[in-house]
One Martini backbone bead per residue (centre of mass of N, CA, C, O) as a GRO file, in nm:
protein
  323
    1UNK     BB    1  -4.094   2.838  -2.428
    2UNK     BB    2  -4.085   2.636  -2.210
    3UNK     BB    3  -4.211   2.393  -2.370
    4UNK     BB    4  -4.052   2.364  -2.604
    5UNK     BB    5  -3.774   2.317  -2.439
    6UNK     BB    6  -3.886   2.086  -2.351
    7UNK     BB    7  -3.935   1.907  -2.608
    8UNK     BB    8  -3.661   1.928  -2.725
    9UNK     BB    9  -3.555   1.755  -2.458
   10UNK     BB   10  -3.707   1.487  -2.560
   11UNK     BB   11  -3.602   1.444  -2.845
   12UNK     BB   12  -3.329   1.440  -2.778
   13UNK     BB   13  -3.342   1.193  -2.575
   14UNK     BB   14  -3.437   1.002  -2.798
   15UNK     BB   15  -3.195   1.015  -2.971
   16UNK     BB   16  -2.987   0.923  -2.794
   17UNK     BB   17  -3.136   0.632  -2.697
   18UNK     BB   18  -3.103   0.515  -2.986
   19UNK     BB   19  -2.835   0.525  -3.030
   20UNK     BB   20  -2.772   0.367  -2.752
   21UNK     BB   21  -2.889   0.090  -2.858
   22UNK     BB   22  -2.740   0.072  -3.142
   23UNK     BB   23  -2.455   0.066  -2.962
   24UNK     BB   24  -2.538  -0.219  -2.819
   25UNK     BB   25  -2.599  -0.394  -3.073
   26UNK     BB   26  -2.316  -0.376  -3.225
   27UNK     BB   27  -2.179  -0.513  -2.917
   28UNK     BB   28  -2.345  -0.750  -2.921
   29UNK     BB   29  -2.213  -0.885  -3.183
   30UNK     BB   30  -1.960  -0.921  -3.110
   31UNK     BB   31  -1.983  -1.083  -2.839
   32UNK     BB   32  -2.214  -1.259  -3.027
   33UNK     BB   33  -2.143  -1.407  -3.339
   34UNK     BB   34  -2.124  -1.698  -3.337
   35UNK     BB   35  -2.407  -1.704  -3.194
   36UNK     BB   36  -2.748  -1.780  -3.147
   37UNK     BB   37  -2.995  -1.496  -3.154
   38UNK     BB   38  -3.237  -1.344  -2.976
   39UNK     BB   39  -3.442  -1.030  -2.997
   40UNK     BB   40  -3.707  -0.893  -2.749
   41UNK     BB   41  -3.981  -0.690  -2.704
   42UNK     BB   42  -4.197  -0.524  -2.477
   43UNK     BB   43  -4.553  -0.419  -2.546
   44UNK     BB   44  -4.745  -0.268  -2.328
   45UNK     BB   45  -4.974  -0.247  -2.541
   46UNK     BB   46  -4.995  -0.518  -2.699
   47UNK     BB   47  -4.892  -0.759  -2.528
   48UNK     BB   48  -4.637  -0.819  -2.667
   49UNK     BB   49  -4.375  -0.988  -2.807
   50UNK     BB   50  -4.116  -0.866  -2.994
   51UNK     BB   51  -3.951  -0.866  -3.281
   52UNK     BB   52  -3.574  -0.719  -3.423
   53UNK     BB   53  -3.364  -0.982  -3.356
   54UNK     BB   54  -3.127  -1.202  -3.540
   55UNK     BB   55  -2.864  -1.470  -3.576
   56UNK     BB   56  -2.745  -1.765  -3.695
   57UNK     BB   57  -2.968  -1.891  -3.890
   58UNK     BB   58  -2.979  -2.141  -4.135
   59UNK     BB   59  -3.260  -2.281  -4.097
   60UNK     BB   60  -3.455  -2.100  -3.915
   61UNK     BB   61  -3.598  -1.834  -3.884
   62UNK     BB   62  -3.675  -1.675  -4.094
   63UNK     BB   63  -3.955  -1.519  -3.932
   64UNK     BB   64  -4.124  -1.398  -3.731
   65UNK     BB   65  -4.358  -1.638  -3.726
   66UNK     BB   66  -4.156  -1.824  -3.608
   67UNK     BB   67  -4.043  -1.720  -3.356
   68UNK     BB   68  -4.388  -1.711  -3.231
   69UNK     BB   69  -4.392  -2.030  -3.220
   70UNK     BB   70  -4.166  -2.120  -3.068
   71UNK     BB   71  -4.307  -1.921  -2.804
   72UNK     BB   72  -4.539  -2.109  -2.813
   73UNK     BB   73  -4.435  -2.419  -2.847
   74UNK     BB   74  -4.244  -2.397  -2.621
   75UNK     BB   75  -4.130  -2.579  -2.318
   76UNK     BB   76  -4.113  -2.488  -1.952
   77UNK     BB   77  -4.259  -2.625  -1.675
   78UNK     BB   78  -4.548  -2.660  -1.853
   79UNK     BB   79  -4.451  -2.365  -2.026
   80UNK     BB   80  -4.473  -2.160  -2.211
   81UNK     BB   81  -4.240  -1.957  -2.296
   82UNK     BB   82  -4.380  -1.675  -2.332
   83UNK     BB   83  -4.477  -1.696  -2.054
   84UNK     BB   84  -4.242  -1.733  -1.865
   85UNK     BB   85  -4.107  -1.463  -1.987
   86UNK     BB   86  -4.300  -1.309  -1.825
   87UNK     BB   87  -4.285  -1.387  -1.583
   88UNK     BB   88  -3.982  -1.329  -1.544
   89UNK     BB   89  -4.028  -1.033  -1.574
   90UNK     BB   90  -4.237  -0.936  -1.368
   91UNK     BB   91  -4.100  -1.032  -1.109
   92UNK     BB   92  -3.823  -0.824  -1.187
   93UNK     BB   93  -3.975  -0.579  -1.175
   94UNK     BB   94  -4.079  -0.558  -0.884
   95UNK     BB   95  -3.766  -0.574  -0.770
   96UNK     BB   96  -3.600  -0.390  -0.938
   97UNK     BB   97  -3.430  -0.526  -1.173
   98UNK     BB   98  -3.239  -0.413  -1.456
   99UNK     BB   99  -3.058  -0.734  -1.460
  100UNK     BB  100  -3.138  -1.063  -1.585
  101UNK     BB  101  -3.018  -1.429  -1.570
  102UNK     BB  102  -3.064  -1.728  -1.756
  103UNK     BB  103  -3.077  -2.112  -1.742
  104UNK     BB  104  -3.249  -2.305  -1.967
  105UNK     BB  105  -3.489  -2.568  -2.062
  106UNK     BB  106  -3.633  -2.692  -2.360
  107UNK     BB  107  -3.891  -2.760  -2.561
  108UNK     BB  108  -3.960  -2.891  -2.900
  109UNK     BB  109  -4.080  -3.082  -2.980
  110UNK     BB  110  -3.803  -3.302  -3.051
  111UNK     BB  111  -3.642  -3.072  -2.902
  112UNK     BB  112  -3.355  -2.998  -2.661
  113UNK     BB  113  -3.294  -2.683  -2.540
  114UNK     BB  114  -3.040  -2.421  -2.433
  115UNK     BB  115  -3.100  -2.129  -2.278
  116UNK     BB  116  -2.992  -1.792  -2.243
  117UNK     BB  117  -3.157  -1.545  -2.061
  118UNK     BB  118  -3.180  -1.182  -2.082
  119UNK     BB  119  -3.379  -0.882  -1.895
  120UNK     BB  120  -3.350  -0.569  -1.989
  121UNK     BB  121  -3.439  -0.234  -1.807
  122UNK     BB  122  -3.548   0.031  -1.955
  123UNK     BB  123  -3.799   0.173  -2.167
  124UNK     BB  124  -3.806  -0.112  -2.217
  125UNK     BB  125  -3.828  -0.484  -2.223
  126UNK     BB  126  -3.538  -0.678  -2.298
  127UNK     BB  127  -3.434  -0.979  -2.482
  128UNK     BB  128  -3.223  -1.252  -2.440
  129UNK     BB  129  -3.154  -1.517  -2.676
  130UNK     BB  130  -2.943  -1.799  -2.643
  131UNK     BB  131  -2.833  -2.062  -2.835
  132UNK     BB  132  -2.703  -2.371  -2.694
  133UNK     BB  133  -2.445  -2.614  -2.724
  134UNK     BB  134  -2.439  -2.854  -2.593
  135UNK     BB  135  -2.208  -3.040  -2.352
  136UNK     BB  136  -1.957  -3.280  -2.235
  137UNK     BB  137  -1.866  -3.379  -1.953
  138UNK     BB  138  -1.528  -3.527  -1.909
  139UNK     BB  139  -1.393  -3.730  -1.665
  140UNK     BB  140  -1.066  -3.891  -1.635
  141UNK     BB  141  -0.951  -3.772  -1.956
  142UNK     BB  142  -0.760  -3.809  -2.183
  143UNK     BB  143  -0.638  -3.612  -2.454
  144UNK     BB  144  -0.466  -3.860  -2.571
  145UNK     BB  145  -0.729  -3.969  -2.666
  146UNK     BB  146  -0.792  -3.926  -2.990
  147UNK     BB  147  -0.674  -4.127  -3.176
  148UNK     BB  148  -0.810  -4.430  -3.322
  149UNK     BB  149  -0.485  -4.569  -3.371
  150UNK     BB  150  -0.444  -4.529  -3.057
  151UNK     BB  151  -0.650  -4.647  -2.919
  152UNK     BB  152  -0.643  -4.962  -3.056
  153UNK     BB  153  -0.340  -4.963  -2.950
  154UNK     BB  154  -0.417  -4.962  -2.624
  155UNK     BB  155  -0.610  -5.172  -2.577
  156UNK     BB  156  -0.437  -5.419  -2.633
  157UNK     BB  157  -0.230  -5.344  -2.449
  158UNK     BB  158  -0.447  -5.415  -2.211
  159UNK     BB  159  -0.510  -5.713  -2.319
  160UNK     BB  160  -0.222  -5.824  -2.249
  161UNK     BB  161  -0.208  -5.713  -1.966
  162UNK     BB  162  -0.415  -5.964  -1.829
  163UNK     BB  163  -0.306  -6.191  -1.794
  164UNK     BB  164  -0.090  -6.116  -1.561
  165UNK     BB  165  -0.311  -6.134  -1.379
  166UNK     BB  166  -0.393  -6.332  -1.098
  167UNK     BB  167  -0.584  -6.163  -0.968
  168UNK     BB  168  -0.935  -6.102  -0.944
  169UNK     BB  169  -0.958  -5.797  -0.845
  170UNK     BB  170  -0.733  -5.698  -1.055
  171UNK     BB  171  -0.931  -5.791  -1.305
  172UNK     BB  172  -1.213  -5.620  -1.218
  173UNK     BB  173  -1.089  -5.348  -1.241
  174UNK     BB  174  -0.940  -5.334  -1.499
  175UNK     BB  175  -1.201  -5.401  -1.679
  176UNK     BB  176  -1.343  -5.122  -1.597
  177UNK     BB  177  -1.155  -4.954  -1.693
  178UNK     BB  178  -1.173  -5.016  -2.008
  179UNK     BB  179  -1.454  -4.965  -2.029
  180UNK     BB  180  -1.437  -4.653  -1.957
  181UNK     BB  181  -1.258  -4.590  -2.215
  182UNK     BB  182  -1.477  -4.674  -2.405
  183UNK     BB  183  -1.677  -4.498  -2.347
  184UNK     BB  184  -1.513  -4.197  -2.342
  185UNK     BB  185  -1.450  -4.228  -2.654
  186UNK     BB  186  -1.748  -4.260  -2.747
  187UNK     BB  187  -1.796  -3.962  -2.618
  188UNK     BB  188  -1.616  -3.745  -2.847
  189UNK     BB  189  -1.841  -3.843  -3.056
  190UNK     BB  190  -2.120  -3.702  -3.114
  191UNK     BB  191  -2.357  -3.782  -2.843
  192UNK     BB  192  -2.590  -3.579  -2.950
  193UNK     BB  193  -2.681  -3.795  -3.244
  194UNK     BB  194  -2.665  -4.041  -3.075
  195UNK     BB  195  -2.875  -4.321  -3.151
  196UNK     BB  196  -3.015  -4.627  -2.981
  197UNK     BB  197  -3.195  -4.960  -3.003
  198UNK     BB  198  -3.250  -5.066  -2.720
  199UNK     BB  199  -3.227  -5.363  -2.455
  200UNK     BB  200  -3.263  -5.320  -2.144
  201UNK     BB  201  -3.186  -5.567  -2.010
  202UNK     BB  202  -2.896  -5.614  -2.175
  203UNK     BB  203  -2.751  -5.377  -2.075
  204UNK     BB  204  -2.749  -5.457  -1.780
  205UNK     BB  205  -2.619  -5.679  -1.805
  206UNK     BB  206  -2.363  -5.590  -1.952
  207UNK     BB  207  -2.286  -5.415  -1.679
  208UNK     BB  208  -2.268  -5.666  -1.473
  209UNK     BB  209  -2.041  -5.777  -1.525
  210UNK     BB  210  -1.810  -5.580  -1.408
  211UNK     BB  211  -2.008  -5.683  -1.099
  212UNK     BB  212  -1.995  -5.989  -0.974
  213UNK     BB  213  -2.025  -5.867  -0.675
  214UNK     BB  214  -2.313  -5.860  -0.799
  215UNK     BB  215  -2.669  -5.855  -0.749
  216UNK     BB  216  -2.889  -5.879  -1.044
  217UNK     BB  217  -3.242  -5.804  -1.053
  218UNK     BB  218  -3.482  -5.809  -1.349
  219UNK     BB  219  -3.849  -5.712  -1.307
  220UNK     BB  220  -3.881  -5.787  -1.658
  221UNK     BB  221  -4.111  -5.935  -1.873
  222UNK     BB  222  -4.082  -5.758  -2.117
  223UNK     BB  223  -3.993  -5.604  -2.391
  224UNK     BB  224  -3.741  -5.339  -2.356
  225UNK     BB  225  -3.736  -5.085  -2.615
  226UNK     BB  226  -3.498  -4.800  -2.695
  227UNK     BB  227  -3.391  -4.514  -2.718
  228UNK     BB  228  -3.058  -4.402  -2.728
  229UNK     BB  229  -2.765  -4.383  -2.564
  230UNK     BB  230  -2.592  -4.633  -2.448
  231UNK     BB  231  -2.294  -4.460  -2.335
  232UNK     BB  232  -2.477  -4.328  -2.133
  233UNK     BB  233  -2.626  -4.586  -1.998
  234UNK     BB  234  -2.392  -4.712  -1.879
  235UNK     BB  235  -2.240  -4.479  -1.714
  236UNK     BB  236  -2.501  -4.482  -1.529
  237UNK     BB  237  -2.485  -4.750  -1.433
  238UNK     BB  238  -2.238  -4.760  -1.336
  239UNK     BB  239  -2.277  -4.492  -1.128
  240UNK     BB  240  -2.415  -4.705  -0.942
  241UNK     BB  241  -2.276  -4.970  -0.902
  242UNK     BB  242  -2.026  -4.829  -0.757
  243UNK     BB  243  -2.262  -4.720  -0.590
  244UNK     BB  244  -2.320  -4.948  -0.367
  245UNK     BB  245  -2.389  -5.124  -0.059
  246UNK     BB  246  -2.484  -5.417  -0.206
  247UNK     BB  247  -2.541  -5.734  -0.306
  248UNK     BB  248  -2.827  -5.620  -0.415
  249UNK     BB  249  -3.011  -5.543  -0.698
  250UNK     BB  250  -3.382  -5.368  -0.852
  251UNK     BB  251  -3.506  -5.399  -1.145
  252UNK     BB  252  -3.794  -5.217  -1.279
  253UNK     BB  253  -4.106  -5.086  -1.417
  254UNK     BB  254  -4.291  -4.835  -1.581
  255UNK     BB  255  -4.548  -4.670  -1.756
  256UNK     BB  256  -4.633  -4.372  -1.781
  257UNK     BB  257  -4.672  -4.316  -2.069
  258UNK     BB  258  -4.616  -4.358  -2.430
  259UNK     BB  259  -4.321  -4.188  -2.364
  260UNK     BB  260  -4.279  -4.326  -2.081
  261UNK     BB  261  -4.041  -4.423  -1.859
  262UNK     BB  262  -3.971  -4.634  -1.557
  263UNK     BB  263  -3.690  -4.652  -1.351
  264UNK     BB  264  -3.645  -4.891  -1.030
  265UNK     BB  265  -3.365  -4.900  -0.790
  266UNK     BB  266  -3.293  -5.146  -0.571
  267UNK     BB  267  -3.122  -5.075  -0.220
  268UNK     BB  268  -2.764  -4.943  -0.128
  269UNK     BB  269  -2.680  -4.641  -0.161
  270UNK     BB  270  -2.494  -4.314  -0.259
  271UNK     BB  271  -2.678  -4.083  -0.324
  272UNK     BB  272  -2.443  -3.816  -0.329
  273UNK     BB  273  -2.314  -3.941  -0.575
  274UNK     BB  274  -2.560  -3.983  -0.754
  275UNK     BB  275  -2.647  -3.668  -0.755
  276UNK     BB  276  -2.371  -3.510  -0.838
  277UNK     BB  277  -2.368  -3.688  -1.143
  278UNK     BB  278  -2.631  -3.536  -1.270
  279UNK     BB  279  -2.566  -3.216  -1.200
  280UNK     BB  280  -2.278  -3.245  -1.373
  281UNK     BB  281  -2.450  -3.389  -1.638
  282UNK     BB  282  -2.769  -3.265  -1.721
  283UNK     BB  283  -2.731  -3.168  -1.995
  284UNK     BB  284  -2.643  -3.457  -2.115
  285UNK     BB  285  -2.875  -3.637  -1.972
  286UNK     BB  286  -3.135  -3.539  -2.027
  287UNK     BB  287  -3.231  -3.670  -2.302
  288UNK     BB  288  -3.201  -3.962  -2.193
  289UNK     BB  289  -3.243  -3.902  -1.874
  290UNK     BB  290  -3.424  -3.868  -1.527
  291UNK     BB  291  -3.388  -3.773  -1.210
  292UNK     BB  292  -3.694  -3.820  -0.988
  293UNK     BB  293  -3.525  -3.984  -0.766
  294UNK     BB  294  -3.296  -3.994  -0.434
  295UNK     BB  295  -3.167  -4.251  -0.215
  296UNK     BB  296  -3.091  -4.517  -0.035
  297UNK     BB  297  -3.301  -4.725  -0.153
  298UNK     BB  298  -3.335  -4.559  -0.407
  299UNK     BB  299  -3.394  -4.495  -0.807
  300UNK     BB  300  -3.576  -4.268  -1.029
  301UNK     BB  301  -3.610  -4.314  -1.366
  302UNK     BB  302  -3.685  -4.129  -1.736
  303UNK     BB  303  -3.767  -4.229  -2.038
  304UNK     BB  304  -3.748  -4.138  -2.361
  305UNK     BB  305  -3.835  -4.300  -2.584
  306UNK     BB  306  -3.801  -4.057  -2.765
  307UNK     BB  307  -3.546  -3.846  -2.788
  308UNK     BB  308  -3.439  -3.574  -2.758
  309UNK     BB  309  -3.293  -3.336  -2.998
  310UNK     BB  310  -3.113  -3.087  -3.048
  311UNK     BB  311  -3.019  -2.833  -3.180
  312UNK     BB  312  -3.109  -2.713  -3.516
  313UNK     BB  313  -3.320  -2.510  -3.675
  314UNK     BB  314  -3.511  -2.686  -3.825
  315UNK     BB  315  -3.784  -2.834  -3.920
  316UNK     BB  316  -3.995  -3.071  -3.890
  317UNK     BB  317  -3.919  -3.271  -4.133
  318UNK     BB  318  -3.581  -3.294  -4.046
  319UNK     BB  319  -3.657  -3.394  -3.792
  320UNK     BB  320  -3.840  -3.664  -3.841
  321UNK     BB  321  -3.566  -3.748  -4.013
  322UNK     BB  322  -3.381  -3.809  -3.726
  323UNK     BB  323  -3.571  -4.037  -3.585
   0.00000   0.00000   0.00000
C-alpha cells in the first residue's frame, strides 16, 4: 500500500507541474506577444536541444528543422549558438543559478541578430530566445525635428543666418553643427536597412572639410569602396575628429581576409570619449564599423566590405537580394 501511495503521489506531482509549465507558458505569451522568440528545451537523454515553442516568425521558422540549422549555423565568439548555449546552460547549472538571462549578437548567413536569452533549470533546463529589433540612440535630438518639410525649412533658416556670422570660429562650429542635425535627421529613417556603396577615401575628405584646423593625412592608395551606411560612418568620423588633441591625424588600412578590411586612425585622442561612444551606441554601430582597440594614439577599426543586416526572418534567397 506504501508503494502505491508513493506512485500515486509522484503523478499526481507530475501533473500538476505539466499544469504549471502550461500555465508559465500562457503567461509568458501574454508578456512578450509582440516580440518573436524561441523556447527550447534540453533533452539530457538525447543531449540535444528540443524546440516545443515558437511565435511572431511570419517568414522564417516554418519548422523545427529550420530552427536547428538555425542553432547550428549562427555564431556568436566564432561558436555556434548550439554550442554557445550548451556551454552557458552547463556553466550556470554548475553554479546552481535557478535562472540566468543574458544579450548577445549573433551572426547568421549575412544577418546581424540580437538575442536575449534566458536559462530556467526546472525539471529539465529551459531556454527561452528573444529576437530584438536592433534600436539606434540618437542623443541631443529635438524629437521636433519630425517633419521632412519642417526639417528643410529649418536647415534654410539656418543657412541664412550664417552669412551673419563675421568670426571664423562662429562660422565653423554653425556649419558642424548643421552637419550634425543633418545626419541626424537622416538617421531617424529606417538606418538599419539603409547601406551605400562609399568611397572611403571621399567621405573621411568630405568630414575633414568640418575641421578645417586639423590636418588630415590619407595613406590610402588604391580605391577603396564598401558597402556601409554613409551617416553611420560619418558621425564615427565626428566623435573622432571632435576628440583628437593634435595637428594632425593619419589614416592607412589593411585588409584582414576577403571580407573585412582594417581602418587605423593615428594621433593624440581623447580615448575614453571615443570608447564611450562605441560602447553607447555597440548595437547599431556592430552591423557596419567595429572598434578593435582604442588608446591614445591609435584607433583601429574593422569593416565588412558587405555588412551584415538586421534580422529579418526572411530565407537565404531573400537575404541575398537584399545586399
Amino acid at each position: 500500500m506504501f508503494f502505491v501511495y508513493k506512485y500515486n503521489e509522484a503523478i499526481r506531482a507530475q501533473f500538476m507541474l505539466i499544469q504549471k509549465d502550461r500555465q508559465w507558458e500562457r503567461i509568458l505569451e501574454q508578456l512578450i506577444h509582440k516580440q518573436s522568440y524561441i523556447m527550447l528545451n534540453f533533452n539530457e537523454s538525447s543531449f540535444q536541444f528540443e524546440y516545443f515553442m515558437a511565435h511572431n516568425f511570419s517568414n522564417g521558422f516554418k519548422d523545427k528543422e529550420d530552427i536547428q540549422n538555425f542553432l547550428k549555423e549562427a555564431q556568436h565568439q566564432k561558436k555556434s549558438l548550439n554550442n554557445y548555449l550548451y556551454d552557458q546552460m552547463k556553466q550556470h547549472q554548475q553554479d546552481r543559478i535557478d535562472l540566468f538571462k543574458k544579450e548577445i549578437m549573433v551572426k547568421q548567413q549575412r544577418e546581424l541578430i540580437k538575442l536575449e536569452f534566458s536559462i530556467f533549470f526546472a525539471n529539465q533546463p529551459t531556454i527561452l530566445l528573444i529576437f530584438h529589433k536592433p534600436k539606434l540612440r540618437i542623443q541631443n535630438t529635438s524629437s521636433t525635428i519630425e517633419s521632412p518639410v519642417f526639417f528643410q525649412y529649418f536647415v534654410q533658416l539656418l543657412k541664412s543666418l550664417k552669412k551673419k556670422l563675421k568670426q571664423k570660429q562662429h562660422y565653423i562650429t554653425f556649419m558642424k553643427r548643421i552637419r550634425l542635425i543633418e545626419i541626424y535627421h537622416n538617421l531617424q529613417n529606417s538606418w538599419e536597412q539603409t547601406v551605400q556603396e562609399i568611397n572611403l577615401c571621399h567621405i573621411i575628405s568630405k568630414q575633414a572639410k568640418y575641421f578645417p584646423d586639423l590636418m588630415v593625412q590619407i595613406n590610402i592608395k588604391n580605391t577603396i569602396n564598401l558597402k556601409t551606411n554613409s551617416d553611420i560612418f560619418s558621425l564615427v568620423l565626428f566623435k573622432i575628429f571632435s576628440n583628437t588633441n593634435t595637428y594632425m591625424i593619419k589614416f592607412r588600412y589593411s585588409k584582414l581576409d576577403e571580407d573585412t578590411i582594417q581602418l587605423v586612425v593615428s594621433g593624440h585622442f581623447n580615448s575614453s570619449v571615443v570608447l564611450s561612444f562605441f560602447e553607447l551606441h555597440q548595437e547599431s554601430l556592430s552591423r557596419f564599423v567595429i572598434l578593435t582597440q582604442v588608446t591614445k594614439y591609435a584607433i583601429e577599426m574593422s569593416f565588412e566590405i558587405n555588412p551584415y543586416i538586421p534580422f529579418s526572418g526572411k530565407n537565404k534567397k531573400q537575404i541575398d537580394q537584399l545586399i
